[in-house]
C-alpha positions in Angstrom: -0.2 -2.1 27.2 -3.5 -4.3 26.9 -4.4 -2.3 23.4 -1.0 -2.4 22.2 -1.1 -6.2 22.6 -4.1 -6.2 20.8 -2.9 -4.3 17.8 -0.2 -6.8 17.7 -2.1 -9.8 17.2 -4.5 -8.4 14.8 -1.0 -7.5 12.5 0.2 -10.7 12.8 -3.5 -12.5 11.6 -3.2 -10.3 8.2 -3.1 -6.6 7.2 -6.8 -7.2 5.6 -8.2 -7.4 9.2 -9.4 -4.2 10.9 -8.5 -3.6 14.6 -11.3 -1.9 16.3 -11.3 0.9 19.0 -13.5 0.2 21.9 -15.2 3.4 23.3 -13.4 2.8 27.0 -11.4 5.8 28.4 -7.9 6.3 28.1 -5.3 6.1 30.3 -2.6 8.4 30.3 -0.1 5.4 29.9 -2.7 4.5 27.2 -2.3 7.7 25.4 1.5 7.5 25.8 2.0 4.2 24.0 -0.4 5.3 21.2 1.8 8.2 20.2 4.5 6.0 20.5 2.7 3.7 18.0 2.0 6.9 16.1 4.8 8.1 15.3 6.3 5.0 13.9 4.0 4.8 11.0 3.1 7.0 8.0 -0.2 8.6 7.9 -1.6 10.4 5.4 0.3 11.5 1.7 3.8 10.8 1.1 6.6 10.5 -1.2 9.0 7.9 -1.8 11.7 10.2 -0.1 9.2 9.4 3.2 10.1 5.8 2.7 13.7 6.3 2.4 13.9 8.0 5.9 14.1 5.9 8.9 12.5 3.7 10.2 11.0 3.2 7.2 14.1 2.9 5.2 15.0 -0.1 7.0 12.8 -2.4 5.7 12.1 -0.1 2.1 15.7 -0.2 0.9 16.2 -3.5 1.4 13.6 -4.8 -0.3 13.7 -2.6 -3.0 16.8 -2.8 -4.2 16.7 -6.6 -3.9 13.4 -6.9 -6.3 14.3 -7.1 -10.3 11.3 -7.3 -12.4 10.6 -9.6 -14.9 11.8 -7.9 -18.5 8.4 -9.2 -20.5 5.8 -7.6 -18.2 8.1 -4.5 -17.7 8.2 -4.0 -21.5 4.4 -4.4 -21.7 4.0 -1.4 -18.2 6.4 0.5 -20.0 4.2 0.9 -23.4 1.1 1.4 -21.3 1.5 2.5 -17.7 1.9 5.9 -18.7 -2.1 6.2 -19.5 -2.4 5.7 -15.9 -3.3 7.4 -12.8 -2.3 5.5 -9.6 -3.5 5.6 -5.9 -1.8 3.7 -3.4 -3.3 2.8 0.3 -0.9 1.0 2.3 0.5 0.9 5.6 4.4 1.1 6.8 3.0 -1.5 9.8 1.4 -4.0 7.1 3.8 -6.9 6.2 1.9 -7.5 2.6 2.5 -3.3 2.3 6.1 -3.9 3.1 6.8 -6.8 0.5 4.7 -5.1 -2.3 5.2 -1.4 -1.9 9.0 -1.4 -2.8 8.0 -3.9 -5.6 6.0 -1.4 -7.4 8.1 1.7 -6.7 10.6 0.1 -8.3 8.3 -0.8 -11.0 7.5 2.8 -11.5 11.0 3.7 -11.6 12.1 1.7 -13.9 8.9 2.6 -16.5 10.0 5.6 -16.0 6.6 7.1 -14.8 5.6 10.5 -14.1 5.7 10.6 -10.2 2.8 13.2 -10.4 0.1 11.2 -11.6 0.4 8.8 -8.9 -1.2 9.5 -4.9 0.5 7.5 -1.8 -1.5 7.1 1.0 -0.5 5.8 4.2 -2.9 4.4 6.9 -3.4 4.1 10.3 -3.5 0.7 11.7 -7.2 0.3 11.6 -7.0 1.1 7.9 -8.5 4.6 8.5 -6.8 8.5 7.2 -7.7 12.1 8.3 -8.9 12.8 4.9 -11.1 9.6 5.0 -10.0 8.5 1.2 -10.5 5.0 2.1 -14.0 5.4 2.2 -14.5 7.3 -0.6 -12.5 4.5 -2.5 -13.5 1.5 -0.5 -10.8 -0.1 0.6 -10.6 -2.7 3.4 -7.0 -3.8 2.6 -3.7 -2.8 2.2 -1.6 -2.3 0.0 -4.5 -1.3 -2.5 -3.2 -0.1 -5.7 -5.7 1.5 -7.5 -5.5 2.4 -11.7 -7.7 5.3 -13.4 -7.4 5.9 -17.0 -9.3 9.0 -17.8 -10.4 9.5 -14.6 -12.1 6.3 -14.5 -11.0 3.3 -12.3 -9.8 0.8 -14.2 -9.3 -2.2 -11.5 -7.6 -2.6 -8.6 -3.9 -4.8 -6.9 -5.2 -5.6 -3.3 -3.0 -7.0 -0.9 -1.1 -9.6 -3.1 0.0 -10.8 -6.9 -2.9 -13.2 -8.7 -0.4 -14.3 -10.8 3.8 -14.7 -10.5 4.0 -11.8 -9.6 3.3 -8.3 -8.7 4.8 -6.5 -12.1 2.7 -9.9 -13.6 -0.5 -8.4 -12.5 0.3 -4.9 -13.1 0.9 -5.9 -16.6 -2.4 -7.0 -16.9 -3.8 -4.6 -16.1 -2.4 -1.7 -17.6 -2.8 -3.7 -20.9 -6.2 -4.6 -20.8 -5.9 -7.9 -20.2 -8.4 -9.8 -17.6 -7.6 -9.5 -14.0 -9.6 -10.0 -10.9 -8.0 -8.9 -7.9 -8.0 -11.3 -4.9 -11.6 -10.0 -3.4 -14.0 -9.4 -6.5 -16.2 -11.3 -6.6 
């Protein structure tokens, strides 16, 4: 219970904090309530079909078929978006996931892009994978949204919009224009 109440107050300080593991031993009650925890979140790849099952779909639907994005910047992701390769790092526990994840699906939907060239990845609630990706990419936040034009990062959305907005930002980027996501330097 202790380590569930821990985890709780780190999600409630901000999705960018990491929630560290002490090396104690387990409980069996303690193992019981992790699994519990488990099996309430994503981990690993997925699909937007994952986030329109429950108990995902409970806060995903909602919120995306609230969002309308701005017509300017979705002209200017349409023309370019589709030189893109995407990566997505979030978490279906993070509150900044679950207000900017729909966003951008629905961005993608409406550009019309080609679900193949983009990779969702959902993390655990210490911002770690099995397959370790978020090392190999560097993220310490979520949701990181990560564009590659010919195999090349290009920059990064992390966590939330500079601008407006979220499709504001992603315009941006995908047209070249200068953007600094909230943690370069």
């Amino acid at each position: 219970m202790n380590k569930f109440l821990i985890v709780l107050a780190a999600l409630t300080i901000s999705c960018g904090n990491t929630v560290r593991k002490t090396n104690i031993e387990k409980s069996s009650t303690d193992q019981i309530e992790e699994a519990d925890l488990q099996k309430d979140i994503l981990l690993g790849n997925f699909e937007k079909k994952d986030l329109q099952q429950k108990p995902f779909s409970q806060w995903f639907e909602p919120r995306y078929d609230k969002f309308s994005p701005q017509t300017a910047e979705m002209e200017t992701i349409k023309e370019n978006i589709g030189d893109y390769e995407i990566k997505v790092l979030m978490g279906t526990w993070c509150g900044d996931s679950k207000r900017e994840v729909p966003k951008l699906i629905k961005i993608l939907d409406q550009a019309d892009y080609n679900y193949n060239n983009v990779e969702m990845v959902a993390v655990d609630y210490d911002k770690k994978t099995p397959s370790k990706i978020e090392e190999e990419l560097n993220v310490h936040r979520v949701p990181t949204i990560i564009f590659y034009k010919d195999g090349k990062e290009v920059n990064r959305f992390v966590e939330y919009s500079q601008g407006e907005s979220i499709e504001e930002d992603i315009a941006k980027i995908v047209s070249g224009k200068k953007y600094k996501d909230s943690y370069t330097d």
